[in-house]
N, C-alpha and C positions, 0 to 999 in steps of 0.2 A: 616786788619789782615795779609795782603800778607807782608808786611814792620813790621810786630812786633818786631820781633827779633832786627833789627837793633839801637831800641829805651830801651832793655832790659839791664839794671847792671847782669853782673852773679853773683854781689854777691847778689842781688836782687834774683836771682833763689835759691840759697844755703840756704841764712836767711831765706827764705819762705820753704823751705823743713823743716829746720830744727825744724821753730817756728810749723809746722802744724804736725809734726811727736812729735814733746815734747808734742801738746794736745793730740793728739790719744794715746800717750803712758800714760798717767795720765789716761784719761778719762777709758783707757781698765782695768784700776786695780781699777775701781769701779763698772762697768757695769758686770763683770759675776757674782762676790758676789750677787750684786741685782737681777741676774734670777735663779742664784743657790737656794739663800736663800728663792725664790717665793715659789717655787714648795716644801721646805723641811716643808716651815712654814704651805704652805697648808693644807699637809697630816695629818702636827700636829692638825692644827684645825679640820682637820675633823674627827680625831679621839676623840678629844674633844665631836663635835657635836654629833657622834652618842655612845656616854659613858655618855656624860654628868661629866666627874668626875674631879674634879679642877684640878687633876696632869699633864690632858694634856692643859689643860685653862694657868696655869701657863705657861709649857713647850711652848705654839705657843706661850705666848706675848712675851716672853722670846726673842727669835728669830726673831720675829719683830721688836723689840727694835733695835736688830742687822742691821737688814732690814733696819730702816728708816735712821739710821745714815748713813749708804754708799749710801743709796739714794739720799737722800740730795747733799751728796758731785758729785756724777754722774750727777745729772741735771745741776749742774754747770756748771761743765768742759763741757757737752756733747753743751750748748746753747755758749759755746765760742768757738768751733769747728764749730758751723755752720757759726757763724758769719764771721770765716776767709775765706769761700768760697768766698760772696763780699771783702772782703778787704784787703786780698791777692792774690784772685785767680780769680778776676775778667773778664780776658781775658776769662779765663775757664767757667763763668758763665753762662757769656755772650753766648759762641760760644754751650753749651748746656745746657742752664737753661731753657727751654722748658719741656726737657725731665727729669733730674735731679733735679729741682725744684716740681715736681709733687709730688714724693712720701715722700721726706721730708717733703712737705704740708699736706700730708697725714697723716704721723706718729705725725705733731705738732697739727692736728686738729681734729684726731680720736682719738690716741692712746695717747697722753701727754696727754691732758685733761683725758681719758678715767683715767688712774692709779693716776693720780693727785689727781683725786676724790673720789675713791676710797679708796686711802690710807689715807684720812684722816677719812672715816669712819670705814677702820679697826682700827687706832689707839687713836680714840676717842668717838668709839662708841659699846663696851661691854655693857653699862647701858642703852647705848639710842634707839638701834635697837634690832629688834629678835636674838636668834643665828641662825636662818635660816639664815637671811640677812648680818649676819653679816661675816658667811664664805662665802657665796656669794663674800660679796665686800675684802675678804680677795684673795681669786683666780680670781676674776677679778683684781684687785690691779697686781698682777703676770702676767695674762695673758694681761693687758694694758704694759705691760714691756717688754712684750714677743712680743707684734703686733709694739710696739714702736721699736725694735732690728731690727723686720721683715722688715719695708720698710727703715731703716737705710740701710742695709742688701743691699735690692733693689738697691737702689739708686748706693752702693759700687760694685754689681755684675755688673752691668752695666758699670761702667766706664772699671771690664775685661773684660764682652763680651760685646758689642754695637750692642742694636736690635731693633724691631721696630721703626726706626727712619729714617727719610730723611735728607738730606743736600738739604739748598735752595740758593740757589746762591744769588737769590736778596738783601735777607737779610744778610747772608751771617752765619746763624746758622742752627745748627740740631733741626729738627722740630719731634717733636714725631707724627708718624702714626698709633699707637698698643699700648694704656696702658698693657692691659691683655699682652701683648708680652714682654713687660719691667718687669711687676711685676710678670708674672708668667714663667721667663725664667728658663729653666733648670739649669744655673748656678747658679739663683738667691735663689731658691729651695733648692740646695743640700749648698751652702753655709750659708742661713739660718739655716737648718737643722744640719751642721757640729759645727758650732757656739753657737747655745743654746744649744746641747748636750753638748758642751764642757766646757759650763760656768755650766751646776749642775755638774761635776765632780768638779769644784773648791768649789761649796756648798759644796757638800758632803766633800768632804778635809777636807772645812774649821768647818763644824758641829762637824766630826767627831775628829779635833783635839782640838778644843773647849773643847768638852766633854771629851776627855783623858784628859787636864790638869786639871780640876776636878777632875778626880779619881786620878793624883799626887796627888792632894792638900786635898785629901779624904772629896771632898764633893760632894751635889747635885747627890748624887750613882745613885738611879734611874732615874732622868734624862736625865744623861749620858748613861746609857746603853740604856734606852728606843732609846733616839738622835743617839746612834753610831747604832742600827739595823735598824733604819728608812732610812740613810744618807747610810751605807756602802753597803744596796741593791741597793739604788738609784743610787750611785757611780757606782757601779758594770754594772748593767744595761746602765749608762750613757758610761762608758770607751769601752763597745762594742759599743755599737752603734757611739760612735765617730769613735772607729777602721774603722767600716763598712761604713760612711758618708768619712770619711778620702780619702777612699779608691774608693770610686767614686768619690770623688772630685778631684782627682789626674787621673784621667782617662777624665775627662773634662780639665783638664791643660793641657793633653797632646793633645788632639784635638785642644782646643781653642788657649793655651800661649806653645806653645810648647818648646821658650825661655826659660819661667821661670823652666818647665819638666830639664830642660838638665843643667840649674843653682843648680836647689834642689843634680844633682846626680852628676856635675861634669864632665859631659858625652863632652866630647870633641868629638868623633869620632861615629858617630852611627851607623846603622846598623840592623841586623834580627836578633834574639837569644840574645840576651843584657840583663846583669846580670844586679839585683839590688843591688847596692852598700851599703854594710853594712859598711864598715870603709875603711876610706883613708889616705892619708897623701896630706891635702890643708890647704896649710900654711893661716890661720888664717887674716893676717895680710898685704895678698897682691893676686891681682889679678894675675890667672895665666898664664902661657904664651901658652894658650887652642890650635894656631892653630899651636902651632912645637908638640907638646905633642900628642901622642894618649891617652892615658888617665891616671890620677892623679896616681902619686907614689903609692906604699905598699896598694895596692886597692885590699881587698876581696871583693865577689859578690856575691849572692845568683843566679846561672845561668838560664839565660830567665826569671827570675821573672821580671824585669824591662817589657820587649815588654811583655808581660801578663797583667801587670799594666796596662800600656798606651793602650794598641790594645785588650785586651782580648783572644790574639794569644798568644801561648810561641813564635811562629815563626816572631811573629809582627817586623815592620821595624819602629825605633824610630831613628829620627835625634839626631845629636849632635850638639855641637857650631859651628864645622867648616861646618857641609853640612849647616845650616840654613845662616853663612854668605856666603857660594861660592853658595849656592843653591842647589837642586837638586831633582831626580825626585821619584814619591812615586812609590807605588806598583803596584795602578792603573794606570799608565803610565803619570799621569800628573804632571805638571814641578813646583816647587815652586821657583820664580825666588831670584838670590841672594839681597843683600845689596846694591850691586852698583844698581843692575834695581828697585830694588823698590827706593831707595832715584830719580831717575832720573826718573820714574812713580809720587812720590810724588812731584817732582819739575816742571813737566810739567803739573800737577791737580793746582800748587797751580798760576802757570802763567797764564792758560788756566782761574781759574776763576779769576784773575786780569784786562785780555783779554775783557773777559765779562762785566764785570762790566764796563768797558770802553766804550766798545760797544752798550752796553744798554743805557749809561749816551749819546751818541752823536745820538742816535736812527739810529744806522746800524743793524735792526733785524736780516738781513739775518748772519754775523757775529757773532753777538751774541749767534745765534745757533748753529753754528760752533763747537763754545768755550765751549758751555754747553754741544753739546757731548764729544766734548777732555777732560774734565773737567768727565764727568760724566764714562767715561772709565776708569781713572785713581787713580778716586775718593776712590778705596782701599787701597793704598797705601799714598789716602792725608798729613799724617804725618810723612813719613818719607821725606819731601821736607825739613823741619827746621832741621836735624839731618848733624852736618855738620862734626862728627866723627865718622865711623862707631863704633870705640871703646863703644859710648857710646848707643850702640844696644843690647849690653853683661850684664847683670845686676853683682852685684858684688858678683863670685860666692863663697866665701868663706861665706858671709852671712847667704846666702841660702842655702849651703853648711852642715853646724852648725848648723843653727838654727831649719830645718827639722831635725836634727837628736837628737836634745835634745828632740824636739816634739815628736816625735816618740818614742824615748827610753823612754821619763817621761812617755807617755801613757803605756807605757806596764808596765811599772812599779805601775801603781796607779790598773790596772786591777789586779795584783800579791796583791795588798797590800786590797785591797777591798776584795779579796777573799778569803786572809787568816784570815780578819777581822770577816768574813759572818763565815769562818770553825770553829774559833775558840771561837766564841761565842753562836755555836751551841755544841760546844766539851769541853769547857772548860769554867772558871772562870776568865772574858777577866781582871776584874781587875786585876788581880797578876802580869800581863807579862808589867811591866815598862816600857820594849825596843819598845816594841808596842806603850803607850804612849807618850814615846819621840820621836820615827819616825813618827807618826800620825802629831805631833805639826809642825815637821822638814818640814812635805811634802807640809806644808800651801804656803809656799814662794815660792816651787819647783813647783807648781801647777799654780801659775801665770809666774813661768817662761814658762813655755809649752806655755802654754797661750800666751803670748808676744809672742814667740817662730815662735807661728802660723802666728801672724800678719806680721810678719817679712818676714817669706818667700811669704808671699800673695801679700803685698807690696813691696818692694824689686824686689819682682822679675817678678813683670811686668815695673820696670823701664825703658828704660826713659819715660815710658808711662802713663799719665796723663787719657785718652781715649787710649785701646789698638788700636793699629795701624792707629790710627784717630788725636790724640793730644797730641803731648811730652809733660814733665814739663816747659821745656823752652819756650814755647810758650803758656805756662797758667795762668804766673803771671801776678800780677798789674803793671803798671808802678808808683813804690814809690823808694824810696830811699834803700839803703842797711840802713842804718843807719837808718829808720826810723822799719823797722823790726829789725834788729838786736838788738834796746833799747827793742820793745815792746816782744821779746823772753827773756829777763832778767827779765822783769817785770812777765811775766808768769810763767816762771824759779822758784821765788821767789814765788808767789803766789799758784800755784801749790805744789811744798813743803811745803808750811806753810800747807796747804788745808789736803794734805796727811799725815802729822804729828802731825797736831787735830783729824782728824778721827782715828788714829791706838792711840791715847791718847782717846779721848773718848770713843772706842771698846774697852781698857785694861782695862777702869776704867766702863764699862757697866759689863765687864765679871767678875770681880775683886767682884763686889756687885751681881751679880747672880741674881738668879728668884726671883721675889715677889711672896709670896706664899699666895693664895685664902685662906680664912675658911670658903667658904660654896662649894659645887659640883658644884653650877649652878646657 
């Protein structure tokens, strides 16, 4: 591993970002439909169950229908996501597939199976099982999807924070010492948490726009209203609590990724009392020149709200891009050293265990141990050894920049539109206000932008970081050809589109013929 790099195409690193970010990005715009729609279908059947009356029997298969069809299409994409870990990112596997292979074992062997099975007896088994059992396997179905996200989830919080785990020289991977420390890490937690709240706010969107274009179309009346008061509390309830999850997750960035904190805001120059930046001017289209700058053009700020975010202090001390690359010291009087000493800490972890290995290989114990302390000193910094541009320490902050703040604003904006859904169908007669159902429809697309939105800055802005501070991207690909990823990203390209353009054709033409309607209650 100490000689990776020298045998790596960069454009081997690029066609691997690009083919495994084209799957995450497909794969994300079927996976929150599928726990939105878990939780919306649930409530329906159980109002079903304890009514007994075929208009909500109708109303959950209705929605199920919905259900299996995105389903289907997410299990796809999400089993050709995994598979690129071995056959793009095999260095990566390799050096922690101990730790990172556990819990996707877990989600392929409790939780895939668990909804697999499931869903086919919710959607095959109205005649053949009880309705006890049969909303049973309707919210199991959900919550198999929801424990399947969970150790996805895991697996992704781990590569930002790196926990219970050891590095062993011998072999030369990270070895997990603490499942419970992995799966139940405080990152791992609120990022779950931030994530399935965030996908029923796409449900509910998506329920709720469904069902306005039915009152356009003046049909299906009571379904749609029934749908729009089930989904615009759900919404409602979900848009806070992302707010609130949002918001401690953003207080663990700033302890954990403190890089990507200062990406999202733009914050070049940091300091104690530091506003939250509500609008700037960061040119879109180019990285900026963060260490001549004190901070981004035409920048309002909400004052001290940022060190409150981060520190829970107004008076808190939040770095910027230039202290984290010169370095410098915290409140508590301890020193965070720069760029230069950490690359030159990571360069001497990654000689020191070279060192070893050698020493071990000619049986000089006493040498050996030498090297495993230099080695085990240094070992914080092991990844910034392969980092041969400091530039490429900075993630890109116009991304992060943008794409936090579309997130942000869509969220406030679905919390506004949910609650004047909730107002006005408590005050009024919601069919009449059109504007309503053409914004309801509008917000469908707008709501997987946020969505995206979020991934973007999650990823993005722990770049170059593959394992935060432990394993760049450059040092986690396979050794394959650019040309041999770059064919099979066109192949997916294609594939992907065709995938996503049957489904939003089989969704129009599912909604287009509406509910099958029961003639008996039960």
């Amino acid at each position: 591993m100490t000689n990776f790099l020298l045998a790596v195409d960069a454009g081997t690193i690029d066609w691997s970002r690009a083919q495994f970010a084209l799957t995450a990005i497909y794969h994300w715009l079927f996976v929150p439909l599928t726990l939105g729609l878990a939780l919306i279908m649930g409530i329906m059947e159980t109002c079903y169950y304890r009514t007994r009356k075929r208009f909500w029997k109708d109303t959950a298969r209705f929605w199920q229908h919905l259900f299996g069809i995105n389903f289907a299409m997410g299990v796809a994409t999400g089993i050709i996501l995994e598979f690129e870990f071995g056959t793009n990112w095999s260095n990566y596997s390799w050096f922690v597939g101990d730790i990172f292979g556990a819990p996707l074992a877990v989600e392929g062997i409790v939780a895939f199976f668990m909804e697999s099975t499931f869903v086919a007896v919710m959607f095959f088994g109205w005649k053949k099982v009880s309705p006890g059992f049969h909303l049973a396997s309707t919210w199991l179905t959900g919550l198999g999807a929801t424990i399947s996200a969970w150790w996805i989830l895991v697996a992704n919080a781990w590569m930002q924070c790196p926990v219970g785990c050891e590095f062993n020289a011998d072999t030369v991977r990270n070895e997990m010492i603490s499942f419970m420390d992995v799966a139940l890490s405080p990152f791992a937690v609120m990022k779950f948490l931030h994530t399935v709240i965030s996908s029923w706010i796409i449900g509910a969107i998506f329920v709720v726009g469904v069902s306005c274009w039915y009152l356009i179309k003046k049909r299906e009346r009571e379904m749609s209203l029934q749908s729009i008061k089930i989904a615009s509390v759900v919404g409602l309830i979900a848009s806070v609590l992302a707010a609130l999850t949002g918001d401690e997750s953003a207080y663990q960035v700033a302890e954990k990724q403190p890089m990507k904190l200062a990406a999202m805001e733009a914050l070049y120059e940091g300091g104690t009392d530091v506003g939250l930046t509500a609008v700037a001017w960061v040119n879109p289209f180019e990285q900026p020149d963060f260490l001549n700058e004190k901070e981004a053009p035409l920048r309002l700020a909400m004052p001290n709200m940022l060190s409150f975010l981060a520190t829970r202090d107004f008076h808190g001390y939040v770095p910027g891009i230039k202290d984290l690359w010169n370095g410098y010291k915290r409140p508590d009087g301890t020193v965070e050293p720069s760029f230069d000493e950490k690359i030159a800490s990571g360069k001497k972890a990654i000689q020191a265990l070279a060192d070893y290995r050698k020493a071990k290989a000619e049986g000089r114990e006493a040498d050996a141990k030498v090297q495993a302390s230099v080695l085990a000193d240094n070992f914080k910094y092991f990844g910034y050894g392969y980092i041969k541009d400091k530039n490429e320490l900075v993630p890109y902050v116009p991304i992060n920049f943008w794409a936090f703040r579309v997130m942000v604003g869509l969220g406030c904006l679905f919390i506004l539109f949910f609650a004047v859904v909730i107002f006005l169908q408590k005050k009024k007669d919601i069919t009449k206000y059109r504007w309503l159902h053409v914004a309801s429809i509008v917000l469908i697309p707008l709501a997987y932008i946020a969505s995206e939105s979020g991934w973007l800055v999650a990823e993005f802005g722990r770049q170059p970081w593959t394992i935060q501070d432990m394993l760049p991207v450059s040092a986690s690909v396979s050794q394959v050809g650019a040309g041999s990823v770059a064919l099979t990203f066109f192949i997916f390209l294609a594939l992907f589109t065709t995938m996503l353009a049957v489904e939003i054709s089989i969704l129009f033409k599912q909604i287009k013929k509406g509910p099958e309607h029961s003639t008996v209650d039960a």
